[in-house]
GUKOL-345236 format. One record per residue (C-alpha): residue number from 1; residue in three letters; x, y, z negated. Coordinates in steps of 0.1 Angstrom, whole numbers. Example, Ala and Ser with C-alpha at 12.3 -4.5 7.8 and 13.67 -1.06 7.14 Angstrom:
REM GUKOL-345236
PT   n res     u     v     w
PT   1 Ala   123   -45   -78
PT   2 Ser   137   -11   -71
END
This chain:
REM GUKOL-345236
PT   n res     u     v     w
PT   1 Unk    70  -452  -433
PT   2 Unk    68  -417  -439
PT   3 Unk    69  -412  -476
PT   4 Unk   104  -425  -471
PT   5 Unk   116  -392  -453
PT   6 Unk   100  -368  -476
PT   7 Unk   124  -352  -502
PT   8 Unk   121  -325  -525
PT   9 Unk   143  -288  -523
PT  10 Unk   143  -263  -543
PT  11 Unk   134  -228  -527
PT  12 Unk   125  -194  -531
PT  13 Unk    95  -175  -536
PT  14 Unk   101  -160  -501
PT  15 Unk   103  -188  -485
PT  16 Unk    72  -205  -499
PT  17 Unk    50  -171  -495
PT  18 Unk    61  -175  -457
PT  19 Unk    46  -211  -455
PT  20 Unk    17  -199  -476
PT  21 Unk     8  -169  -452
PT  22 Unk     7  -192  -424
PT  23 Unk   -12  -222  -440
PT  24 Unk   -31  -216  -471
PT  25 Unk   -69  -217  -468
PT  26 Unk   -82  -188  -492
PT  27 Unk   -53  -170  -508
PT  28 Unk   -26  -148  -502
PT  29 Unk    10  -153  -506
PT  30 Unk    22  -152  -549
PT  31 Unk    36  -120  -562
PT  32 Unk    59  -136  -586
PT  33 Unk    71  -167  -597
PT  34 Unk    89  -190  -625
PT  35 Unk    97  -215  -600
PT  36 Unk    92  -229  -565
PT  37 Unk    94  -260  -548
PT  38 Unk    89  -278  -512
PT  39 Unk    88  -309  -499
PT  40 Unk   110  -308  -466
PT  41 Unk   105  -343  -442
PT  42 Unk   135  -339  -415
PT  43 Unk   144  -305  -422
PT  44 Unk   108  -289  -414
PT  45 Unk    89  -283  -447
PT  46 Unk    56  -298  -451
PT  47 Unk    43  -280  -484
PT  48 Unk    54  -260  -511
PT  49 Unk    48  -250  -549
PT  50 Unk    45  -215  -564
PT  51 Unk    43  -219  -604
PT  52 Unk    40  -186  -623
PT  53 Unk    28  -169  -654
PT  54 Unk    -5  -176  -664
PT  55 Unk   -30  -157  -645
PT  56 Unk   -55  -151  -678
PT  57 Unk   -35  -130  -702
PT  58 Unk   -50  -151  -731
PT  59 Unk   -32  -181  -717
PT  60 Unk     6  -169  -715
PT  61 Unk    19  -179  -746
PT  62 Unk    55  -185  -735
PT  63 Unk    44  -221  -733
PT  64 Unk    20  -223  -709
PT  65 Unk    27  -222  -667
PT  66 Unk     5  -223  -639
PT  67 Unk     5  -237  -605
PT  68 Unk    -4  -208  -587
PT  69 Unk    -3  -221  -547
PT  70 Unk     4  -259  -536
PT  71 Unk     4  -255  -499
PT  72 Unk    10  -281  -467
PT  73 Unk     5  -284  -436
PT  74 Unk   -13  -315  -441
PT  75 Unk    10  -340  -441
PT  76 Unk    -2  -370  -461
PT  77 Unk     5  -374  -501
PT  78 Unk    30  -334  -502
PT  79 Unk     1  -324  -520
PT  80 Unk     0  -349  -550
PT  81 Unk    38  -351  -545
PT  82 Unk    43  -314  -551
PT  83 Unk    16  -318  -585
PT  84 Unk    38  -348  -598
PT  85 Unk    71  -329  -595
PT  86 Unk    58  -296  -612
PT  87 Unk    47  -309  -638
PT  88 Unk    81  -330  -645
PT  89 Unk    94  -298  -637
PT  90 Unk    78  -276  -660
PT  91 Unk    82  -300  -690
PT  92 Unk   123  -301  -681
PT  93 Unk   124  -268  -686
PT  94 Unk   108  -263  -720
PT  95 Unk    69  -258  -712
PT  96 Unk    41  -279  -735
PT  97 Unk    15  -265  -705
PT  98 Unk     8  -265  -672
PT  99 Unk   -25  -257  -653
PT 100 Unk   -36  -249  -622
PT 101 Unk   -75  -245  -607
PT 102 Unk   -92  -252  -577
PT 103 Unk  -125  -246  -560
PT 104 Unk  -151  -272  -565
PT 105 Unk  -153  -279  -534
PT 106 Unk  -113  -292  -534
PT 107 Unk  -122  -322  -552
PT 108 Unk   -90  -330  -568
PT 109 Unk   -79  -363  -556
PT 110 Unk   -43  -352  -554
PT 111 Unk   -46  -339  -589
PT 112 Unk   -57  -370  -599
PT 113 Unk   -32  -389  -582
PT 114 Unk    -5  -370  -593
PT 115 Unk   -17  -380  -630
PT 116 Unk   -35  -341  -644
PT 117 Unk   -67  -345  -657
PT 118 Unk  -100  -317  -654
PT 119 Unk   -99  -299  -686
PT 120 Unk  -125  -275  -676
PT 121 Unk  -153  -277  -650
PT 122 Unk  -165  -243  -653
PT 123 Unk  -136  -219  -659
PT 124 Unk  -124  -187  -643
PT 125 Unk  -142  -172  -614
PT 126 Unk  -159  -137  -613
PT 127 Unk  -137  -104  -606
PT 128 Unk  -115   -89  -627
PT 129 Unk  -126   -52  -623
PT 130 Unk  -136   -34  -649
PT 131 Unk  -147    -2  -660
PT 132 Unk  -117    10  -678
PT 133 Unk   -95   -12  -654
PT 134 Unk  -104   -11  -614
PT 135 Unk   -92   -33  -595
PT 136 Unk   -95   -33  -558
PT 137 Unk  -123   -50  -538
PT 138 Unk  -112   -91  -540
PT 139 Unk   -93  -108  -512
PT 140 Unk   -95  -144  -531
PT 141 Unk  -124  -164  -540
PT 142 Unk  -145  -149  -570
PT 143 Unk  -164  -183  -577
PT 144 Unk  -165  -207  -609
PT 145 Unk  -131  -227  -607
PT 146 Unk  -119  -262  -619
PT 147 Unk   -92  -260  -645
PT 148 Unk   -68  -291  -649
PT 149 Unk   -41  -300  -671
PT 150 Unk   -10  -319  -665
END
């Protein structure tokens, strides 16, 4: 059985933005972090966790962190694996919220799975540019997000 082999590790942000720039399907490896995480199955790692800041500067409260990348390589269940064990891991270490979003188009199942809930179907999205801040042209996707809650 192959859940049976998969164990958690702690990591680095390094590390994980290395595994992120090779499978990730729309974003970029994570300029910072709070924490990090993978899920190693015979010493190859099979996905990995970047929790951060919040992105929106409305949200960071000093209570509040977001799950910035969860990334496998498609091995069955890391993904809801890697949700369950942020969020334990986030609470442990003093934080009332944790969030992450995802395209529509994701679904959520492993979200679900992993017990967070959609607190906002319409949240986020659009480019953060702006007349008396530029930013550059946007290497991520720009559309409406889901936002969900552990």
């Amino acid at each position: 059985m192959r859940s049976g082999t998969l164990r958690f590790e702690p990591t680095n942000l390094r590390h994980c933005n290395g595994f992120v720039a090779r499978f990730h399907r729309h974003h970029r490896p994570a300029r910072g972090c709070v924490f990090c995480l993978c899920v190693v199955e015979h010493e190859r790692v099979r996905g990995v966790a970047i929790v951060e800041r919040p992105s929106a500067r409305m949200l960071q409260d000093g209570l509040t962190c977001e799950a910035t990348r969860v990334c496998t390589d498609g091995t069955p269940n890391v993904c809801s694996m890697l949700y369950g064990r942020i969020a334990k891991v986030a609470r442990l270490l003093g934080y009332e919220h944790i969030r992450t979003y995802t395209l529509p188009e994701e679904g959520g199942a492993s979200l679900r799975a992993a017990g967070w809930v959609l607190e906002e179907a319409n949240a986020g999205g659009g480019l953060w540019s702006r007349p008396s801040r530029l930013r550059a042209v946007a290497t991520f996707p720009t559309e409406t997000k889901w936002r969900w809650a552990a």
